[in-house]
C-alpha positions as a Python dict, from the first residue, in 0.01 Angstrom:
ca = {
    (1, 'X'): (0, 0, 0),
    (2, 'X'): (-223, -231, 231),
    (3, 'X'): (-71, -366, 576),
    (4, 'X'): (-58, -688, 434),
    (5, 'X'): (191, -583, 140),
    (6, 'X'): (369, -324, 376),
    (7, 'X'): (548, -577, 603),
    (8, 'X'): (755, -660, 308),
    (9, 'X'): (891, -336, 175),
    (10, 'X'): (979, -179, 496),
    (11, 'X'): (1364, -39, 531),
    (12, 'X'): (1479, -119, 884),
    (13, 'X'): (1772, -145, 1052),
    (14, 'X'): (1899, -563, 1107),
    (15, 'X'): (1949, -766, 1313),
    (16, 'X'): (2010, -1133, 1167),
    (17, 'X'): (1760, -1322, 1302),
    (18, 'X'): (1795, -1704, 1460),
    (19, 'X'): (1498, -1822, 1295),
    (20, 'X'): (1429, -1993, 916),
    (21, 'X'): (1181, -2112, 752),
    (22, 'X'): (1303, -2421, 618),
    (23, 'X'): (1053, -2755, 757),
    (24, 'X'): (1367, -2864, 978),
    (25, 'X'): (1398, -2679, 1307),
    (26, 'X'): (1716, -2482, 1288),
    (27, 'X'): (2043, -2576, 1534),
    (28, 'X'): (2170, -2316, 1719),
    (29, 'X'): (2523, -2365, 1862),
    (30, 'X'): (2552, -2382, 2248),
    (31, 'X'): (2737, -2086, 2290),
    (32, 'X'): (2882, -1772, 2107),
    (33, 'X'): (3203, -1694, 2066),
    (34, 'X'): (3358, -1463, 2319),
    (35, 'X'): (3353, -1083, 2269),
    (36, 'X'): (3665, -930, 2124),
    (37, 'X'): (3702, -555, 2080),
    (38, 'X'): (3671, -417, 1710),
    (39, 'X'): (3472, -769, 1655),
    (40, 'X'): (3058, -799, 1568),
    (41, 'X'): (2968, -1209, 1605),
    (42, 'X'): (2692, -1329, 1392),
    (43, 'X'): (2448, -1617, 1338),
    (44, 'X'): (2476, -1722, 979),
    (45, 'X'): (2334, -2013, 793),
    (46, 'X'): (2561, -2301, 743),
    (47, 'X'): (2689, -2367, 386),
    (48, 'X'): (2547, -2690, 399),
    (49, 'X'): (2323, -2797, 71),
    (50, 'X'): (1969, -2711, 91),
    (51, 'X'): (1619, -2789, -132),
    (52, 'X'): (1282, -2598, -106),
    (53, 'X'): (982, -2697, -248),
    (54, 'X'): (784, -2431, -452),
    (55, 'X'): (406, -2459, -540),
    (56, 'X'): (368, -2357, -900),
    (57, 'X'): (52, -2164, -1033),
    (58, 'X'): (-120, -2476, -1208),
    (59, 'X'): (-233, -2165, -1554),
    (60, 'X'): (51, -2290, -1765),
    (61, 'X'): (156, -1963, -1889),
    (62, 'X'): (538, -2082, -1901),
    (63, 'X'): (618, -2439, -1856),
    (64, 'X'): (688, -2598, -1518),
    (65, 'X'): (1007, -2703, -1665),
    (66, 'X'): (1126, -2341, -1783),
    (67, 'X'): (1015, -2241, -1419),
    (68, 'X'): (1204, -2441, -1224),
    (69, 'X'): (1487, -2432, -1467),
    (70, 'X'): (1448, -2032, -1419),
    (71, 'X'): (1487, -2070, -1036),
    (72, 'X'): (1755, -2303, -1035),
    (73, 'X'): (1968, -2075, -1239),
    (74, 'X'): (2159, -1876, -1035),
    (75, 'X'): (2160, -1970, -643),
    (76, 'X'): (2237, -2343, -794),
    (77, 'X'): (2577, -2241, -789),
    (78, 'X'): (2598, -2262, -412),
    (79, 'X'): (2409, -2525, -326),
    (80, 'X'): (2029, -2434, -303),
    (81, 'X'): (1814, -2614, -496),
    (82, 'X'): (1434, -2570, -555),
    (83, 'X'): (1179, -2827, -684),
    (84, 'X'): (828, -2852, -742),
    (85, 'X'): (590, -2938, -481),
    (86, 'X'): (222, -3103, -559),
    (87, 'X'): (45, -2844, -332),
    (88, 'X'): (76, -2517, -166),
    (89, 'X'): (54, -2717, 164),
    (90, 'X'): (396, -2837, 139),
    (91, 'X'): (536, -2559, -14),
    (92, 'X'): (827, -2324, 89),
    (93, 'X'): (689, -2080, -151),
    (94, 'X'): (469, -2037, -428),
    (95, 'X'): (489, -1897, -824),
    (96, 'X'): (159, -1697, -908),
    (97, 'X'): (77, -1538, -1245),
    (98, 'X'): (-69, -1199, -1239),
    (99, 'X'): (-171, -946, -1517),
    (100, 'X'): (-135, -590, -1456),
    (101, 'X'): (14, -265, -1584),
    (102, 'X'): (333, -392, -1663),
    (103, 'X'): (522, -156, -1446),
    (104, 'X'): (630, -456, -1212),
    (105, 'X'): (718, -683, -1422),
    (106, 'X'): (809, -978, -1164),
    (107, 'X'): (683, -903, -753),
    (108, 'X'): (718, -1070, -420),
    (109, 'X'): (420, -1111, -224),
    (110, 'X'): (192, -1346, 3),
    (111, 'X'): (-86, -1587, -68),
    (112, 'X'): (-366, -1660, 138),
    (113, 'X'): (-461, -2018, 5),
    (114, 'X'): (-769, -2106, 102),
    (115, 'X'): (-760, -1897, 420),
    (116, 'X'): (-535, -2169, 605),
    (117, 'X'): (-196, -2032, 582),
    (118, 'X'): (-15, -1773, 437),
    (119, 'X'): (227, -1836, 147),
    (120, 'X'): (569, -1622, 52),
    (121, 'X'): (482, -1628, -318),
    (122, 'X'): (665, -1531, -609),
    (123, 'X'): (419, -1378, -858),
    (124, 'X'): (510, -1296, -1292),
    (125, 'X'): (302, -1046, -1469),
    (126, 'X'): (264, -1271, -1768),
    (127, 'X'): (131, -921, -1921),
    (128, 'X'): (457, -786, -2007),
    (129, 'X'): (574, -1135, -2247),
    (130, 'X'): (534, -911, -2509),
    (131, 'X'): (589, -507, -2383),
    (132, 'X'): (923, -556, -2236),
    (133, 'X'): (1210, -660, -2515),
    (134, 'X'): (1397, -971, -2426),
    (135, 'X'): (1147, -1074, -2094),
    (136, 'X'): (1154, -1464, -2124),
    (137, 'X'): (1603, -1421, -2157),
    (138, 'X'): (1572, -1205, -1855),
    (139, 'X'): (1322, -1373, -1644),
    (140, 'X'): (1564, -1651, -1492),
    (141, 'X'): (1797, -1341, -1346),
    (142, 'X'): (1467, -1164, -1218),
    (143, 'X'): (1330, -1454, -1052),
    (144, 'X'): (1605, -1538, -920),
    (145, 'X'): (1616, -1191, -767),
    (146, 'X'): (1284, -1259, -657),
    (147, 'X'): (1380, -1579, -486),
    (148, 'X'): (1681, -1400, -313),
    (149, 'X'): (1419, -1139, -167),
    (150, 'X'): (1222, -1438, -20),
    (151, 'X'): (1546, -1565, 143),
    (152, 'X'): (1572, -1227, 302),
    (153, 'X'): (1832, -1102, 73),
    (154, 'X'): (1751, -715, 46),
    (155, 'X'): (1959, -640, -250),
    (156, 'X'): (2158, -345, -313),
    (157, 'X'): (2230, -82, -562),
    (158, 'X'): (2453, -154, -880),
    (159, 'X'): (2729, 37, -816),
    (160, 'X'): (2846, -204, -537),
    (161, 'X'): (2865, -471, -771),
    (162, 'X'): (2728, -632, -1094),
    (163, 'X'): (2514, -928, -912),
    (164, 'X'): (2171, -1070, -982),
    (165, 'X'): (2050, -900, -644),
    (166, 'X'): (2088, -530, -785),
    (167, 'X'): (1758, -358, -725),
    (168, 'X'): (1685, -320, -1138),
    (169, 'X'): (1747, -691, -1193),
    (170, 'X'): (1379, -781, -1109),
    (171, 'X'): (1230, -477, -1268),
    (172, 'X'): (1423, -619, -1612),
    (173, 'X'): (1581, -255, -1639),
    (174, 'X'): (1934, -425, -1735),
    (175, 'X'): (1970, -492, -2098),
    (176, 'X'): (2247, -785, -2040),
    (177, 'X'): (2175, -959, -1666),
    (178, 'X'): (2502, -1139, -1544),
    (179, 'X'): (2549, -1492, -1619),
    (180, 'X'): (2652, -1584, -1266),
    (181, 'X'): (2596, -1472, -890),
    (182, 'X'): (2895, -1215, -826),
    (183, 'X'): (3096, -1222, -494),
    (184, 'X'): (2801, -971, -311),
    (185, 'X'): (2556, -1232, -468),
    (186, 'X'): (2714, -1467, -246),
    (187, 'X'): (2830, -1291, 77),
    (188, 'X'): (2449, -1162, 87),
    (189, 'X'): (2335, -1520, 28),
    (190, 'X'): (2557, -1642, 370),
    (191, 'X'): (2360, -1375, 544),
    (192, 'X'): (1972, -1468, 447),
    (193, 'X'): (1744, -1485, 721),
    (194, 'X'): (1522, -1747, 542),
    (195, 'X'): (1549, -2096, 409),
    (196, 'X'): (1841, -2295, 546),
    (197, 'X'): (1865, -2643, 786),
    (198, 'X'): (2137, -2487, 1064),
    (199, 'X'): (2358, -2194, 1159),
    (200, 'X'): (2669, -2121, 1308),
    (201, 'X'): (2880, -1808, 1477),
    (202, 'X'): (3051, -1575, 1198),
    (203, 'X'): (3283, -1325, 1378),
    (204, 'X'): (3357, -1039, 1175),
    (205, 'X'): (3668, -803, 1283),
    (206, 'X'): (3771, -467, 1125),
    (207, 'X'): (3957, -228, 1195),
    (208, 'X'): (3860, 167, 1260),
    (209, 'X'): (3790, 309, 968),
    (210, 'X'): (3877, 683, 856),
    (211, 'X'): (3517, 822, 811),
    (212, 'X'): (3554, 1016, 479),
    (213, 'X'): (3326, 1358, 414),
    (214, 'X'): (3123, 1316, 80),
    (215, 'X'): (3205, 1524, -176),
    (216, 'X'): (2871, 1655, -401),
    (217, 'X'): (2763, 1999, -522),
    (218, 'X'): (2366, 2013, -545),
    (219, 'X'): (2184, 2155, -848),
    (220, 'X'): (1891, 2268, -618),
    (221, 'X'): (1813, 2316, -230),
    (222, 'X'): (1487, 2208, -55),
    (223, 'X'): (1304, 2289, 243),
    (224, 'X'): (1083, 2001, 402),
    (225, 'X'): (851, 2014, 747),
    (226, 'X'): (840, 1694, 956),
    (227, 'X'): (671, 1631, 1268),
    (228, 'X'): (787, 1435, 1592),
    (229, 'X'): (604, 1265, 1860),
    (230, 'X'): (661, 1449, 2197),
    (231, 'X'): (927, 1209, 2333),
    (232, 'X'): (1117, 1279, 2028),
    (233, 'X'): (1103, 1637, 2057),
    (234, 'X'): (1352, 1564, 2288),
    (235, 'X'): (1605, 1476, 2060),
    (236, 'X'): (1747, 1783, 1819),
    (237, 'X'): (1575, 1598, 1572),
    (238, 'X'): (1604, 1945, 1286),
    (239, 'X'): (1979, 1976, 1396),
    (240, 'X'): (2034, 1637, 1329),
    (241, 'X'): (1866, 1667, 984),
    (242, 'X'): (1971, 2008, 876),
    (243, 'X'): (2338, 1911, 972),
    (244, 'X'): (2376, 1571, 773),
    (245, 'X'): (2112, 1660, 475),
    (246, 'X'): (2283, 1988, 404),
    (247, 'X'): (2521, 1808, 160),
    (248, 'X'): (2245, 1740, -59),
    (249, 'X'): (2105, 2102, -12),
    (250, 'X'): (1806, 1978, 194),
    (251, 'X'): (1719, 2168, 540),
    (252, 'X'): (1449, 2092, 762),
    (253, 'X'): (1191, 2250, 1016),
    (254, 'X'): (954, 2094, 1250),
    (255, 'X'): (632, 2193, 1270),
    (256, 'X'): (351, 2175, 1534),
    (257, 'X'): (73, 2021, 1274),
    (258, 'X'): (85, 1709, 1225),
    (259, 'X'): (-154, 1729, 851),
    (260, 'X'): (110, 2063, 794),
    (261, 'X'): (405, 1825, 776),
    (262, 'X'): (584, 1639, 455),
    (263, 'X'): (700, 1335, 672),
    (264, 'X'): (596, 1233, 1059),
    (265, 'X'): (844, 1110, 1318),
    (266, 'X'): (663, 850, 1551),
    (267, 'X'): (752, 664, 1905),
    (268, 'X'): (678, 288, 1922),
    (269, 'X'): (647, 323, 2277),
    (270, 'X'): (645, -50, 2442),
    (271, 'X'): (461, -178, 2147),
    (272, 'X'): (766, -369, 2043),
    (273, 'X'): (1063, -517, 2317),
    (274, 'X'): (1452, -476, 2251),
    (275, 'X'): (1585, -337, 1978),
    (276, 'X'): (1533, -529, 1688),
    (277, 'X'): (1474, -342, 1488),
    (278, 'X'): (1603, 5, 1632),
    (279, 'X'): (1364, 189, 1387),
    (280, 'X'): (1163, 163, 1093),
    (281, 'X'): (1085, 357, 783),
    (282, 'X'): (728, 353, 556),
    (283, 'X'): (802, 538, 227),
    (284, 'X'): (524, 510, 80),
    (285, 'X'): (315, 646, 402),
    (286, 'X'): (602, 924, 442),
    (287, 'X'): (650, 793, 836),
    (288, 'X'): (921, 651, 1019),
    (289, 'X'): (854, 454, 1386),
    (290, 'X'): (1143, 466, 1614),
    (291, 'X'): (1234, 296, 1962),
    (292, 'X'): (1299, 610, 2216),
    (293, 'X'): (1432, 530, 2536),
    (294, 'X'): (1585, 207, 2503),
    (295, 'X'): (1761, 213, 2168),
    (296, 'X'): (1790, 612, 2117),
    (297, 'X'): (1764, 885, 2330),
    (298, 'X'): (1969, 687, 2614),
    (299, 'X'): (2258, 971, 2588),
    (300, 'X'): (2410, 870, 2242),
    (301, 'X'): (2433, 1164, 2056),
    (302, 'X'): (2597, 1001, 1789),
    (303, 'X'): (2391, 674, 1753),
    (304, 'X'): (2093, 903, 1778),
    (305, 'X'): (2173, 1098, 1488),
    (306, 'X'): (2316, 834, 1282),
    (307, 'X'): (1977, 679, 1319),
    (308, 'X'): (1733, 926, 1232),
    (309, 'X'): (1977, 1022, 946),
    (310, 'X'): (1961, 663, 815),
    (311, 'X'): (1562, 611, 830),
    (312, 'X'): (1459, 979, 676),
    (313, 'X'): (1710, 876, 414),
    (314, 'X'): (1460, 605, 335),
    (315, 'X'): (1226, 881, 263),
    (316, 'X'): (1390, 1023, 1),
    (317, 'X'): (1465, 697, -163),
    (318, 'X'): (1808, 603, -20),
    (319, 'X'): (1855, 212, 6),
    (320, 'X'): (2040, -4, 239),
    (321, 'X'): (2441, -4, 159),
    (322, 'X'): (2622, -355, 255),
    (323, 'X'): (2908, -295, 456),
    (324, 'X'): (3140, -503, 231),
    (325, 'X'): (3018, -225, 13),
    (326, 'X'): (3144, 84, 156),
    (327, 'X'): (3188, 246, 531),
    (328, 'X'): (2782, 419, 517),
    (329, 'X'): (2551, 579, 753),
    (330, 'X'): (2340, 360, 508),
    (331, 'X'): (2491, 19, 651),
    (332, 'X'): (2185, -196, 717),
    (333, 'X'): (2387, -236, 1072),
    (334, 'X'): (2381, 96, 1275),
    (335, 'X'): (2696, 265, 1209),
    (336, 'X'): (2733, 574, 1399),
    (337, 'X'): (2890, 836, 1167),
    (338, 'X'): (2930, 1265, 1144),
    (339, 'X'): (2830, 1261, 798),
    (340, 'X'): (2744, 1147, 508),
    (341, 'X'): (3025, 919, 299),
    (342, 'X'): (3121, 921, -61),
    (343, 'X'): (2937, 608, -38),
    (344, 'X'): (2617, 761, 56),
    (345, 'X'): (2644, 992, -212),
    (346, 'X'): (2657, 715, -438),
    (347, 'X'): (2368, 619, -273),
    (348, 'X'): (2202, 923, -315),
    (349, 'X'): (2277, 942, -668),
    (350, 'X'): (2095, 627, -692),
    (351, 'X'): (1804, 650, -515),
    (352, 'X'): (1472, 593, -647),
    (353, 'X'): (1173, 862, -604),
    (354, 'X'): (956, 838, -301),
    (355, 'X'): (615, 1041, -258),
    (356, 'X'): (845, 1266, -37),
    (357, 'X'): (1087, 1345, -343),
    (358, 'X'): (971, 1266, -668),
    (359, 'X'): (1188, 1449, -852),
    (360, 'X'): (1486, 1182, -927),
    (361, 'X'): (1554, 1201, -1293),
    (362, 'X'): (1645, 877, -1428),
    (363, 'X'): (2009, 894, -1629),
    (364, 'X'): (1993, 644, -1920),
    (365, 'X'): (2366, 534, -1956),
    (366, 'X'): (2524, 407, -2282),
    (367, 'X'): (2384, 728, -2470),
    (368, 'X'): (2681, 916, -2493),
    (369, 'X'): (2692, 1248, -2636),
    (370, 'X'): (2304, 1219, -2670),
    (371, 'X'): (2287, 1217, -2299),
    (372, 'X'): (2201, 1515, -2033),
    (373, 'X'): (2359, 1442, -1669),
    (374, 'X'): (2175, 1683, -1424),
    (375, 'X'): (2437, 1847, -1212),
    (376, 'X'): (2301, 1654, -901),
    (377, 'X'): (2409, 1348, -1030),
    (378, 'X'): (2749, 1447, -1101),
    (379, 'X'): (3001, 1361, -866),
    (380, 'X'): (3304, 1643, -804),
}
């Protein structure tokens, strides 16, 4: 994956960001609410209605008018509207057409136009019209998806709930898309970091939560190497692992070779200031970057393990878990736990492979009888 393409697929832990990208300069209120105990305050956008402008690829592959009808489908419903801008210039985003394998069916990406600015852009593979059954039906729910991602909507994994920002919607692996956003749909759209006139303070209380053991019986065990940078030797970096991971039947052992190891552990050093983000995971490059000193390592046990938990987890496929979701280690929001929740073996269950652990067998439901469950994907 080039640099260029890698700043959008990271998994990182959040921190909502007081920026958008809308033309008007967002309005920050004066002052946040004060701090109450058991209470996280927010930014959030305002629910206010809002229109972007999107510069369409002028190969008429699809109409302009199925297009825009496409992206208008869904996120309609509460209040953000899209319409067609006459050049990339004064665009939000752009729609590209691409041709390629098929395997990615609709992408997310960014357009250099003319080498004067960079453009989010939206891009179909107009090569899979005719390999994937049903594409044109299912392309208003993908884009859609698509869009979301541009808004900084991650997404999450279907079985939190049955929304057009499930992680298969834009690879068109759901035979019957939903009609409408769901409830996650929408609480993930008053969270985007992207696209949106003004913001105000959302306080968000809970109570302590009971922090349930996951329950899962694995069909195999592994053994994986890692390496560490020598500030994060520091931290019992294998204990952490071997502690947390042994649910799965993974263990773990650092080694002193860097080229020896199946995933590196790195320190950002003072590259980047404060903590946002905490740390950061490349799957693809089988690496994860991590602020010592300042955001771990500063006597935490806890927050240090929960960390380093969460990001290897990235590794091996595991995806970001909204809190309204389930109590997680895989909460995009550091959430210091002692294990591993039923939750994140949901997660686990539904993780997709990584060049770390490619051995994820995809369970095609719906087959009944006809179907083999490997015993790591059943739940006891």
């Amino acid at each position: 994956m080039n640099t260029m393409l890698k700043v959008l697929f990271f998994a990182l832990f959040l921190v909502p960001a007081c920026g958008g990208m809308y033309k008007e300069e967002p309005v920050q209120p004066s002052q946040p609410p004060a701090k109450t105990e058991n209470c996280r305050t927010y930014p959030r956008p305002s629910k206010d209605s809002i229109t972007v402008r999107v510069w369409i690829d002028s190969r008429n592959y699809l109409s302009e008018s199925r297009v825009l009808s496409a992206l208008n489908s869904y996120w309609n419903e509460v209040g953000f509207h899209v319409v067609k801008a006459s050049s990339p210039k004064q665009a939000n985003f752009g729609l590209l057409y691409m041709s390629t394998s098929c395997n990615v069916p609709v992408d997310i990406g960014r357009l250099n136009y003319n080498e004067w600015a960079d453009l989010d852009s939206i891009m179909i593979n107009y090569a899979c019209f005719d390999k994937i059954p049903g594409y044109l039906e299912k392309l208003p729910s993908a884009l859609s998806n698509a869009l979301g991602r541009l808004m900084g909507i991650e997404g999450y994994q279907s079985f939190c709930s049955n929304g057009i920002m499930t992680h298969n919607i834009m690879k068109m692996m759901v035979d019957s898309p939903p009609v409408k956003l769901s409830d996650g749909d929408k609480r993930e759209f008053y969270k985007r970091t992207h696209y949106y006139k003004s913001t105000e303070y959302e306080t968000i209380c809970k109570p302590e939560v009971v922090w349930e053991k996951g329950s899962y019986v694995p069909n195999e065990y592994k053994k994986h190497t890692f390496w560490a940078s020598p500030s994060l030797s520091q931290l019992p970096v294998a204990e952490y692992l071997n502690k947390y991971f042994g649910l799965f039947g993974r263990s773990f052992v650092q080694v002193l070779d860097k080229d020896m190891a199946d995933f590196a552990l790195y320190d950002w050093g003072e590259e980047y200031k404060g903590c946002s983000p905490t740390a950061i995971a490349y799957k693809e490059d089988r690496e994860v970057f991590f602020k010592y000193g300042e955001c771990i390592g500063a006597g935490d046990n806890l927050k240090d393990a929960t960390v380093v938990v969460h990001e290897v987890a990235h590794l091996f496929g595991m995806k970001h878990v909204p809190e309204w979701c389930g109590n997680s280690i895989m909460n995009a929001q550091v959430n210091p736990g002692s294990s591993f929740t039923a939750t994140d073996v949901q997660a686990w269950m539904h993780r997709e492979a990584t060049p770390l652990d490619t051995q994820v067998m995809q369970v095609e439901k719906n087959k009944l009888q006809l179907t083999f469950v490997p015993l790591n994907l059943v739940r006891r």
